[in-house]
Phi, psi and omega in degrees: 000135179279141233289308212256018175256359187238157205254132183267117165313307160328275136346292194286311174302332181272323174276350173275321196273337160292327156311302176311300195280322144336111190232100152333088165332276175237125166272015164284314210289358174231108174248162140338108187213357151223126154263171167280141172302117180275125182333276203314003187238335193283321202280356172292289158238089181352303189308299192330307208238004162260130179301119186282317157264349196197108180281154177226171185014168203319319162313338179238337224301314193242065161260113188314357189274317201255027201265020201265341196254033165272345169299346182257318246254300190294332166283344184281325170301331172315282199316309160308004183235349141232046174255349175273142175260353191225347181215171179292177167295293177318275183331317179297314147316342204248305151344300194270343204260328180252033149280259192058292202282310169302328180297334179254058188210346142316285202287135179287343182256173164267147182249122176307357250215129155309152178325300214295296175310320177304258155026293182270329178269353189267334185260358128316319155263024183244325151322306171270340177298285192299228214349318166303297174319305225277001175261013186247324159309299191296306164304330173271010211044051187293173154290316234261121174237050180269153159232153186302130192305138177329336196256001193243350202279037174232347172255004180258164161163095185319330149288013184019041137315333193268158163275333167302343169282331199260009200258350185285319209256355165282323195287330216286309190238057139310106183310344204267296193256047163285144174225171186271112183333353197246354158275340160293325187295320162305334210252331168288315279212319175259026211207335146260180200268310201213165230282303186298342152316309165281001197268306217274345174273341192233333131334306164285358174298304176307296135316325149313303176317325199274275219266339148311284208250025171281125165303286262266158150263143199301093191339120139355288188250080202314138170320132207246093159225166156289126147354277183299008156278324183285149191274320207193182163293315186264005127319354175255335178266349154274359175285330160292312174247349122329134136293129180261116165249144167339136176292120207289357177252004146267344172270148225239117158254174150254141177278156191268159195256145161238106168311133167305124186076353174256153208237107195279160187291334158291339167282006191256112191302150205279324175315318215268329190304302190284331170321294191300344188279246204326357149296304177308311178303307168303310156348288194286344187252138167199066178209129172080202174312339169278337159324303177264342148307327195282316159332290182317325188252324217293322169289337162299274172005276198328296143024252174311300169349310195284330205292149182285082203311300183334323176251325201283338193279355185254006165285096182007260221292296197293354162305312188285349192259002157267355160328311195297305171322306202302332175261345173287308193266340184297130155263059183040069182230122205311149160329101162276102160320140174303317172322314201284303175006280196290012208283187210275147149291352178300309157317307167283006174280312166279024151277135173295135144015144159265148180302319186285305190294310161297359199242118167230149166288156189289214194251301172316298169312303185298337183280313185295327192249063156066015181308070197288132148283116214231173188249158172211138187276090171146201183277201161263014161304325179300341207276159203197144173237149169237121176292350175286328183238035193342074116221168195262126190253133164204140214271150180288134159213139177273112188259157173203175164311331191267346187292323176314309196280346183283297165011247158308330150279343179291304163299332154284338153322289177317311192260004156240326185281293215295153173262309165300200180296137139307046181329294178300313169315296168319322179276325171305298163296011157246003167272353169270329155298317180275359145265096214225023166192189206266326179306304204288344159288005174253346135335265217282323172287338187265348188272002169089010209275338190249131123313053183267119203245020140316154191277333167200213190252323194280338165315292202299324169315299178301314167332285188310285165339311193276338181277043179284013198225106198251186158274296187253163175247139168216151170303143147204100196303354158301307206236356170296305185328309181307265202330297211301315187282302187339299198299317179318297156322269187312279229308341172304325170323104167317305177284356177265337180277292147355274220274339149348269191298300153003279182322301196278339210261331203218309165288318183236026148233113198285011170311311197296314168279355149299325156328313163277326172288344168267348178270324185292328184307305183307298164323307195290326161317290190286348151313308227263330108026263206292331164330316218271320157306299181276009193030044166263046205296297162340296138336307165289286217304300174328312171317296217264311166287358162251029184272338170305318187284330153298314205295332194271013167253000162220056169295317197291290169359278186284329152315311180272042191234348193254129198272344191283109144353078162285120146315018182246155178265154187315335165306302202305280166005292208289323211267316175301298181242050144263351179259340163299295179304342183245027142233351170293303200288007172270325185302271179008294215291349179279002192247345144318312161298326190276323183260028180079339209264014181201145197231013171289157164260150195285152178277152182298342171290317183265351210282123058262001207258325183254133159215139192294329183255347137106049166218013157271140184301301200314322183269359163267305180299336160280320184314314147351277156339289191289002175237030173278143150040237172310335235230000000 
């Protein structure tokens, strides 16, 4: 069993009283910079984040599935052992036992393992790490001309062609199977004359490393740091491909000011808002007949304008009908208290998000509604929207098999290493948002911004899709800014407001056609009234004996309400729907009885077919019927 599932007592008490006893210059200066993989990310896919092949420090080291590649790991110390210029092997172990104490001030876990043991396995993995690298040197035009050992070479491949090779470089940057960067830099350090030498040799290691398994393209103006400032492997490549932005506690928004008595487009009652809107329209048309249409109205407008909205729109009959006005102008934005106007933006920056503030229409929606997509040349400081030219700037990336697994650790890196915003974590959920099937990932493949070196388009869908889960939500105001004019825009779209009101007013409220079945209901009541009066018993009976036949005077009519070639003759026809129409308005007629305007009884013949509180399947299943299509 390996050393760290049983807990040594001893062990522990003799390593705490050497900590203890040990005096650290600062302990800032060394933080905690590998971590555990956090459950809720571990538990979508292990695989993702566990080393599959090859363990490097301590968190894997004696799991019996990868412990068969500790024979390379021990030939690469050969090879390394005889590249030191000035010490042994054995020193160089004695060297790393007097880190000890930094090194396990690196790992977020305690590590179970004596100094000695420590020691010895980090300068072993550190041996096959450099001895991996040195073929990314060798691609960069490093100093280093060595070639790869007989033994190494199937697990090697200057062309990362092979899979064991690229199943090596998913482990290498793996959160879990991290070791600390300043022991290759120790390890280099003896194996060159002088420092800046190896600093400069394990920089082009990196950089190789960087532009083999980076999605992104390789920044212009590179990040100006030291070696020795970097933590780790994947800690250099989030530094490469995060942007560091300003800090939300030194950044300065402006609060929008409200002046006493001005009256913002958001205080305006939507009645008086479609007045002004139809005034801009009229405005821009002045040719022909609207001229003088424009004469005719513009003072009642005026008027109207003038008119109290506020109280008249909250009048029973007249609420509903501003309900329509009210989703034509609203951009889905939450209530603002007045109180709130003036509050600090500093506060709403450390408020996590809203479900609305996270939420984009995909790419196919954004494309229908005249959205361009463009590829922009950088990180994600490039994504950008312009509304003038409705278009969306998204920095290029390249998928491959190795792209998932770079990701998805990169983003556990962030939400455990980062203080600030999630920068990166935000750009995933917002490429999981405008992606949400393999068509908008074949969009963005055709428009340049996706590389896909995937088996398909739906692969890369399924990529996207699966990064659903962060630890936290954080503001980043670079890229809210995006979600916000994107979301404005389209919500702005005369057919997205359109199909809005649809939704809400006529698919998914049977209010709105109860509403038409009591007013057409309504009608026939009050006919059938004024008959009653009037004595036009005679009348009806005429109606009802010629009601085919009107209906067969208006055959073309009713042919052209159809896009399909009817196979009928004008009898047939005529007869189909006078007997379609006089069971429908007997069907109808029970939601007329429900809002009170009509007091007939169901016939004994239908009541099984129609029920008034609407809970027989049969009167569900016509209910169905009548708003299909086809139907």
């Amino acid at each position: 069993m390996p050393s760290n599932s049983t807990f040594d007592e001893n062990r522990w008490v003799i390593q705490i009283s050497k900590n203890l006893e040990e005096e650290l210059e600062d302990d800032t200066q060394n933080p905690v910079n590998i971590f555990n993989v956090p459950k809720t990310l571990m538990a979508l896919d292990p695989d993702i984040y566990v080393p599959q092949q090859i363990a490097f420090g301590p968190y894997h080291c004696f799991r019996p599935k990868l412990f068969d590649m500790e024979r390379y790991k021990i030939a690469a110390a050969k090879r390394t052992q005889r590249n030191l210029l000035t010490l042994t092997f054995q020193q160089l172990v004695d060297k790393f036992l007097d880190h000890e104490p930094r090194i396990r001030s690196c790992y977020h876990k305690y590590l179970n393992y004596s100094g000695q043991t420590m020691s010895w396995m980090m300068a072993l993995d550190a041996s096959f790490l450099l001895e991996f690298l040195q073929v990314y040197a060798v691609k960069e035009g490093g100093l280093l001309r060595r070639s790869v050992t007989s033994r190494m070479s199937h697990l090697v491949d200057i062309s990362g062609k092979k899979s064991i090779h690229n199943a090596i470089l998913r482990d290498i940057v793996k959160l879990e199977n991290q070791i600390p960067l300043f022991l290759l830099r120790k390890m280099l350090e003896f194996q060159f004359s002088t420092l800046d030498l190896a600093d400069d040799m394990l920089l082009s290691m990196l950089m190789g490393i960087y532009k083999e398994i980076s999605p992104f393209k390789l920044k212009q103006d590179l990040p100006n740091f030291q070696v020795a400032t970097v933590d780790h492997v994947l800690g250099f490549l989030y530094q490469m491909i995060v942007p560091r932005l300003q800090s939300p506690d030194i950044m300065e928004v402006e609060d929008q000011i409200f002046e006493e008595g001005e009256e913002t487009l958001e205080d305006l009652s939507y009645g008086k808002q479609f007045l002004k809107e139809t005034c801009k329209f009229l405005l821009k048309m002045n040719k022909g007949p609207v001229r003088s249409f424009k004469k005719l109205i513009a003072k009642p407008i005026k008027v109207a304008v003038k008119l109290p909205w506020k109280i008249i729109c909250n009048v029973p009959g007249i609420k509903i009908f501003m309900r329509p006005l009210e989703l034509c102008f609203s951009q889905d934005k939450e209530d603002v208290k007045p109180e709130d106007r003036g509050s600090s933006s500093r506060n709403n920056i450390d408020r996590p998000p809203l479900v609305e503030e996270i939420s984009i229409p995909s790419v196919t929606e954004l494309s229908k509604a005249g959205v361009c997509f463009l590829p922009a040349n950088g990180d994600d400081s490039t994504i950008s929207f312009d509304p003038k030219k409705c278009a969306m700037y998204l920095p290029l990336i390249s998928l491959d098999l190795n792209s998932e697994v770079v990701l998805r650790n990169l983003v556990a890196y962030e939400a455990c290493y980062a203080s600030g915003p999630l920068v990166f974590s935000r750009y995933t959920e917002l490429m999981n948002g405008i992606i949400d099937t393999s068509e908008d990932a074949e969009l963005l493949r055709e428009k340049g911004i996706i590389s896909n070196r995937l088996k398909s388009d739906e692969e890369v869908a399924n990529l996207w899709n699966g990064m659903n889960k962060c630890i936290r939500l954080t503001k980043v105001p670079c890229l809210d800014k995006v979600i916000e004019d994107v979301n404005k825009y389209y919500n702005g779209r005369w057919h997205v407001k359109i199909k809005k009101f649809m939704k809400y007013y006529v698919y998914g409220s049977w209010q709105f056609l109860t509403l038409l079945a009591a007013i057409f209901l309504l009608a026939l009541t009050t006919l059938q009234a004024f008959c009653s009066v009037y004595r036009c018993s005679r009348l009806v009976y005429d109606i009802e004996d010629h009601l085919v036949d009107q209906f067969l005077d208006q055959e073309p009519r009713i042919r052209s309400c159809y896009d399909k070639y009817l196979n009928y003759s004008g009898q047939t026809l005529s007869w189909m729907m006078a007997l379609n129409a006089s069971f429908l308005l007997e069907f109808l007629q029970v939601y007329a009885v429900k809002e009170g305007l009509l007091k007939r009884s169901m016939t004994s013949r239908m009541s099984h077919l129609v029920d008034i509180s609407g809970k027989k399947s049969f009167h569900n299943a016509i209910l169905r019927d009548i708003v299909k299509l086809e139907n």
